[in-house]
N, C-alpha and C positions, 0 to 999 in steps of 0.2 A: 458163178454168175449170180448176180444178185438181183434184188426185184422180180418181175414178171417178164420171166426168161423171153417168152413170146417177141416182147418190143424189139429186144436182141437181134433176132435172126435176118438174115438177108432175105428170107419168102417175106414177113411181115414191112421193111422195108422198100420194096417195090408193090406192095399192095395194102399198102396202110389206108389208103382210102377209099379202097372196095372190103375192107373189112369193117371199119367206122359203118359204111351204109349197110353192109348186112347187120351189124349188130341195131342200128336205128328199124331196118326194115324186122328181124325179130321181134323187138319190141313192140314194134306196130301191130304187129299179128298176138300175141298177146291181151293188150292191151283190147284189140278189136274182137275176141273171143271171151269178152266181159259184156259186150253191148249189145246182145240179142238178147231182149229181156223188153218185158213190157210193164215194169213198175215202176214206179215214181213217189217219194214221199214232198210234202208240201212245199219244198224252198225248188225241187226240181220244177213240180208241177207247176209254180207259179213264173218258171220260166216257159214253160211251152206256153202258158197264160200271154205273156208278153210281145210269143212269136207272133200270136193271133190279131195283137194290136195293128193299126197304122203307124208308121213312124213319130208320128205327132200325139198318138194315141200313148205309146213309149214314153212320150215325154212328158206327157199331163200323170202317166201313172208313176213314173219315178220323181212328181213332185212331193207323193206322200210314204217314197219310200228310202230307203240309206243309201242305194247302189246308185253311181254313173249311168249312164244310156248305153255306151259304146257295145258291150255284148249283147245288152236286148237288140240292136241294132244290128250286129252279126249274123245273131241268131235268124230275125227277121228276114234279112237279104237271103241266108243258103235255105232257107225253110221254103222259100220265095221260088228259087232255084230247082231246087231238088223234093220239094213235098213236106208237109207238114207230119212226119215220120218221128218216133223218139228215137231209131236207130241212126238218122241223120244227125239229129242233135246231141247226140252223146259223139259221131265222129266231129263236131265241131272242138268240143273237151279233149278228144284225142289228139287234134290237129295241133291245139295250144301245146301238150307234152310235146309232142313230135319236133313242134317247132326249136323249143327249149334244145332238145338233144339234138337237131341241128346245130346249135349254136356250141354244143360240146366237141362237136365232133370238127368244127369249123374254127371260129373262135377264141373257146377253151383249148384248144389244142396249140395253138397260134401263139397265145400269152401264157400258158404255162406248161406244154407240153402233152405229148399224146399221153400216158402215166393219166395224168390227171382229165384227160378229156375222156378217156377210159373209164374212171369210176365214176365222172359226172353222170356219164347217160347209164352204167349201171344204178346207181343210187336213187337216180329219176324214177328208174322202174322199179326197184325192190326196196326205196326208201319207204317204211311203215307210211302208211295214210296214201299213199301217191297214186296206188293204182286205184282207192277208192274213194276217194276225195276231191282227185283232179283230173284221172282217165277219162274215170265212165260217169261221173255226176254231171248233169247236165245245169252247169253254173259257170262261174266266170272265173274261177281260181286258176284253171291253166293258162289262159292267157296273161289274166295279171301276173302269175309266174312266170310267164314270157318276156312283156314289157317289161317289169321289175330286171330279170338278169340281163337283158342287154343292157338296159339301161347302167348299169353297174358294169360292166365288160365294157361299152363304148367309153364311160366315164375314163378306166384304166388306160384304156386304148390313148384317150386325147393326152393323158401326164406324159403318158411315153413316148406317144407321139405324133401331135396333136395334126388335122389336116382337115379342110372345110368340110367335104363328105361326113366326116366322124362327127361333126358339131352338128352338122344338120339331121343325120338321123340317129344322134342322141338325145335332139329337141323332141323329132316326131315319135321313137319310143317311150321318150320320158310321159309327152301329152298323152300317149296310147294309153300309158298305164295309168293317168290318174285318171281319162275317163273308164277304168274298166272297174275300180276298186276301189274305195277311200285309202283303205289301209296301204293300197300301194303308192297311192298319189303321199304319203306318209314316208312309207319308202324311197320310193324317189326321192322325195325333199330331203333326205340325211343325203342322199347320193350328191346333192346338189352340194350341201353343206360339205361333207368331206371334199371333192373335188377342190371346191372354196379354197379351202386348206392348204389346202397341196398347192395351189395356183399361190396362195400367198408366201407361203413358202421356199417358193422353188422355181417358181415359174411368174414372175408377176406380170411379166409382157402377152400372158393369154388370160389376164384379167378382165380387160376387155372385152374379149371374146366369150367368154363365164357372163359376164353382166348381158351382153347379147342373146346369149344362150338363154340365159333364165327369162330377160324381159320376151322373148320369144315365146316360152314354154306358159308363161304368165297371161301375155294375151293370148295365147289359145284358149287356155283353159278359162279365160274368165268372161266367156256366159254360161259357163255352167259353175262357178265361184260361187253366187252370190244364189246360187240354189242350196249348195254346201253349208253356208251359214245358214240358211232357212233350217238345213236340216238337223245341223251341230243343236239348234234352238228345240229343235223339237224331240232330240234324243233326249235333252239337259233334261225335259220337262216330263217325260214318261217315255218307257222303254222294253221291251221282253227281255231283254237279259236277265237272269237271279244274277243278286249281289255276289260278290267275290266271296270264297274262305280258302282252307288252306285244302281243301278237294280240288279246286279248280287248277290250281297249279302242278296238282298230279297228274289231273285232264291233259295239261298242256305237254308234260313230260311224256305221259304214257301216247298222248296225239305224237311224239316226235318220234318215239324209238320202240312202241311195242306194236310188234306184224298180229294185228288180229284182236281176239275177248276171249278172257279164260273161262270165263262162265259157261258150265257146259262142255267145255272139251275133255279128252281125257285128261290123266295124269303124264303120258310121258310127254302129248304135246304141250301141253303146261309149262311142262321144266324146258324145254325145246324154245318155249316165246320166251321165260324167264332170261334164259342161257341169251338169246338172240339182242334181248333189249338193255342184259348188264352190259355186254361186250360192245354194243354199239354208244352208249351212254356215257362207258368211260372211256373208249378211245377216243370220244368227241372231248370231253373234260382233260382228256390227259393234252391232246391236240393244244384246245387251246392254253391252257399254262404253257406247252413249250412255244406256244407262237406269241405270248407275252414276252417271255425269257428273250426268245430273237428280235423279237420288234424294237425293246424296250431297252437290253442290254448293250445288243451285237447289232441292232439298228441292219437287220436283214428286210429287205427289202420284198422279200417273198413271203418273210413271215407276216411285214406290213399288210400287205394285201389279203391273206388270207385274214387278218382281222378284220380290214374292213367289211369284206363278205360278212364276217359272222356279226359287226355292230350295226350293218343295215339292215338284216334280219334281226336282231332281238332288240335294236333303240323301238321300232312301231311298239312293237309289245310291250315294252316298257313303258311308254308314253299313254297306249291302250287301256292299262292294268293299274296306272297311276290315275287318270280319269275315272276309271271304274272306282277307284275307291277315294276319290276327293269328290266326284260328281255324280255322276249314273255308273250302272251297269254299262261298260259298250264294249269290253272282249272274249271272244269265245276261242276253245282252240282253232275254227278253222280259220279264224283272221291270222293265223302266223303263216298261211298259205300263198298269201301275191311274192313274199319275200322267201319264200322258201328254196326256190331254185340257188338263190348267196348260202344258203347254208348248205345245202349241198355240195356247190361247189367247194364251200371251207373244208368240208370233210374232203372230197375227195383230193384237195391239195394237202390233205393229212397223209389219205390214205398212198396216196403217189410218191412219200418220202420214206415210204417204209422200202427197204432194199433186203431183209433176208429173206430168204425163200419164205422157210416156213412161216414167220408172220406175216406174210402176203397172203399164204394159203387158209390161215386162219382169220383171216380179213373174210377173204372171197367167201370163205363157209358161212361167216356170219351172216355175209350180207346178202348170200344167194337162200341164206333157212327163210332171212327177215323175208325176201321175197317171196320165196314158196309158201309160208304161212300166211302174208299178204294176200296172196292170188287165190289159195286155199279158200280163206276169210271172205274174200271180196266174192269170190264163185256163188260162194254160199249165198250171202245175201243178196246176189242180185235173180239167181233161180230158184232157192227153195225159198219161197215164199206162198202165200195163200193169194196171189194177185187175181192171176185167174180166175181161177174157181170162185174167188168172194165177186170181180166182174161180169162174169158169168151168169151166176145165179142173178143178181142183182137185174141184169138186164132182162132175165125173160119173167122175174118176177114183179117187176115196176111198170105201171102203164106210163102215158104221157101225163096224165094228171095228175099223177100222185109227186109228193111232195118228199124230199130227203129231209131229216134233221139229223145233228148232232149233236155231242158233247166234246165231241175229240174236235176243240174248234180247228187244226188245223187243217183237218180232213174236212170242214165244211169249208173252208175261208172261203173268200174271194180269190178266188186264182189257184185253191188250193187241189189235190187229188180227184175230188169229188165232180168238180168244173172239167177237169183233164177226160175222163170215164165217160162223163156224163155231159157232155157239153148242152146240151140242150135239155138236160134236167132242172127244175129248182132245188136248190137247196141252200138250207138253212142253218145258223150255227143257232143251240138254244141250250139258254143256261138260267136255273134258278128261274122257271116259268116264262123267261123270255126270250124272243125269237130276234134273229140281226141277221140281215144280207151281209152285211160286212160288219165283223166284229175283231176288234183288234186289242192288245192288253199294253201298245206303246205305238203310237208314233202318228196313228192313222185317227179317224174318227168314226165312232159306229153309227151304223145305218140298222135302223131297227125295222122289224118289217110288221105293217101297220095291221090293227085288229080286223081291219075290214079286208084283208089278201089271206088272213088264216082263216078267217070264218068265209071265205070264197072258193077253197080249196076242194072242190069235188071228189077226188079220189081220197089214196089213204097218203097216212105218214108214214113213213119208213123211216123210224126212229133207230141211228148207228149209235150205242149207246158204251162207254168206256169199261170195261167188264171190270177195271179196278172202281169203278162210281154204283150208287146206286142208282137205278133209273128212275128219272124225277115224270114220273107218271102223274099224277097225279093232277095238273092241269087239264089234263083230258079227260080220265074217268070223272071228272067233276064236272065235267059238260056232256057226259054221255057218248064216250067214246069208248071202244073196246079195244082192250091191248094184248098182243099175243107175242105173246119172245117167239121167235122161230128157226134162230139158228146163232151160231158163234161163227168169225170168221175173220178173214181183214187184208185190210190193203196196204202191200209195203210194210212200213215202220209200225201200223194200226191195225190195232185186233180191238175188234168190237163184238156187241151181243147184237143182233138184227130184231128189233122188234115192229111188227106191222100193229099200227094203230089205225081205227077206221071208224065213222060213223055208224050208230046203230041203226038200223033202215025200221 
């Protein structure tokens, strides 16, 4: 018997789809055994920032930022619902997975078979980066993972076999996804283009229906269009990204296929993530040469498709990576994230053509280590961390008057950790003598805070100060203030030196 004997049997055949939902409801329990944790580094924090907005407030603040409304708008509504909680807002993150592997188990199954609906929702969950990236972070990438694969799955659905239902909500997933992420409003458009394709080719009597489709998806999205060129203008002109080299492309590889960071672990789990990310790196490299060889040759129709998956996922990056180095900086590894659920899927239509035992079995090791050193990894960093204890102290040591600065600006930003902790604390980003409410190094404008609110400040400073910087004291003892380091510590991703600065009475 070949492949995974399992699919075979007469018990999995009258309950194939009470085992899809326990394997989805596994998952979930997983997945939910990551989210009690109370830390947050700055791209999270400045989405609990966003829940606290008005809907309209959401919209004035993503004038000066890169991302769509639609998930601050999510976030908003269940925050609204169910309490302004970070264990709520990491199950929104969940829900977007959850949903994804619905669509494996549903869908996935439907066009390519259970085999591959099988290692979809496995790869979801023990794909490197998935359980920490798109689970438990509290941002938009699981749902633009969401929109992104249906959108791509309806797309297939209409070539094969096209029916009003499937046009209409592959307009309303398509609009979903470009308000939830540029990068997938990106994706989608290749989705739109190959369809295109395929309709000219093959099908030209639902041409029509393509030009309906897209002027549909077109007006939707465009009042928020012509905020997108605002913002394209204002990436062009300054940006946080560092420039591209030939690191960031390993960033990208090691984001795709290494469970975890060698730094610091032993030696055997070392060779264990090594062993995890050659074997998953070149069965995806071997995958696609043989899915060239059938597309391309033998004009396989299964192989067709599993390219598309993988050229909707890597054209954004390509198009990302090519602007970064004609124009700005604008990609980082986790923008390969709204498309990522297509590369998943490519793999697991790899992985579902393997039929000997044993290479199945060493598939399943691979991909269940990548998991386990995943969840391992992800454990770690969401509860060994200094979150508490640096919260903690901080709260019974700060009165109401006293003042935060930093140097770690994204632990002071606008919207960032320090806002999250402290909401009703001031604080300040200060660099090179000088102090900013809002200080930004691309896209935004700084808000400097004026001489007369520093020399107003009654209490002390509470300087969080970057223990790789020296601390730029010296603005204060030149006014006669007293500076006392008092401790080391930090929040999430930030380890700072804590020093209290105070007036000499």
């Amino acid at each position: 018997m070949e492949g995974i004997p399992v699919f075979e049997t007469n018990v999995y055949k009258r309950h194939s789809n009470v085992i899809f939902a326990a394997l989805i409801l596994l998952s979930v329990g997983i997945m939910v055994s990551l989210a009690f944790n109370n830390s947050v580094w700055f791209d999270e924090a400045y989405s609990t920032f966003m829940a606290r907005q008005s809907y309209w407030g959401i919209i004035e603040q993503n004038l000066t930022d890169v991302h769509p409304p639609l998930y601050y708008f999510v976030l908003k509504l269940v925050t609204s619902l169910f309490g302004y909680h970070l264990f709520v807002m990491k199950l929104v993150s969940i829900a977007g997975v959850t949903a994804t592997m619905v669509l494996g188990a549903t869908r996935v199954r439907r066009l390519f078979g259970d085999r591959t609906g099988f290692w979809f929702i496995l790869l979801l969950l023990c794909g490197p980066c998935m359980l920490s990236e798109c689970a438990v972070m509290v941002r938009m990438y699981s749902w633009a993972m969401f929109f992104v694969t249906a959108s791509g799955l309806l797309a297939y659905e209409i070539y094969t076999a096209a029916s009003k239902p499937k046009w209409v909500l592959f307009v309303l997933a398509s609009v979903a996804g470009m308000y939830t992420h540029t990068y997938a409003l990106i994706a989608i458009g290749f989705v739109y283009l190959f369809l295109l394709i395929a309709m000219i080719r093959s099908q030209r009597r639902q041409l029509l229906k393509w030009l309906i489709a897209a002027a549909a998806a077109f007006l939707l999205y465009s009042p928020w269009f012509f905020v997108l060129l605002r913002q394209i203008g204002m990436v062009s002109g300054n940006y946080w990204i560092s420039p591209l080299s030939l690191s960031s492309f390993v960033e990208y590889a090691k984001f795709l296929f290494m469970p975890g960071k060698l730094s610091g672990q032993p030696m055997a789990v070392k060779a264990l993530v090594v062993l995890a990310t050659a074997l998953l790196a070149l069965f995806t490299a071997a995958f696609a040469v043989w899915c060239v060889r059938g597309a391309v040759g033998k004009k396989r129709k299964a192989d067709q498709a599993a390219l598309l998956a993988l050229g909707v996922f890597l054209l954004p990056a390509v198009l990302g990576v090519g602007f970064s180095l004609l124009v700005r900086p604008v990609f980082i590894a986790r923008y390969l994230l709204p498309a990522i659920g297509l590369f998943w899927l490519f793999v697991a239509m790899g992985a579902a053509r393997i039929r000997k035992k044993a290479w199945t079995a060493a598939f399943l090791c691979c991909v269940l280590l990548a998991g386990g050193l995943s969840y391992y990894q992800t454990f770690q960093d969401e509860y060994f961390t200094q979150t508490d204890e640096a919260v903690s102290y901080l709260k019974e040591a700060v009165s109401q008057e006293d003042v935060f600065i930093t140097n770690l600006l994204q632990l002071g930003e606008q919207g960032g950790p320090l806002m999250y902790y402290f909401p009703d604390q001031e604080s300040w980003c200060y660099q090179d003598g000088e102090f900013f409410r809002h200080y930004t190094n691309g896209g935004g404008t700084d808000e400097p805070v004026e001489q007369s609110e520093i020399d107003g400040v009654t209490g002390r400073f509470w300087y969080l100060c970057d223990p790789e910087k020296e601390p730029q004291t010296e603005w204060f003892e030149e006014r006669g203030y007293t500076v006392t380091k008092e401790r080391r510590t930090g929040i999430d991703l930030y380890s700072f030196d804590v020093y209290g600065i105070s007036k000499e009475s």
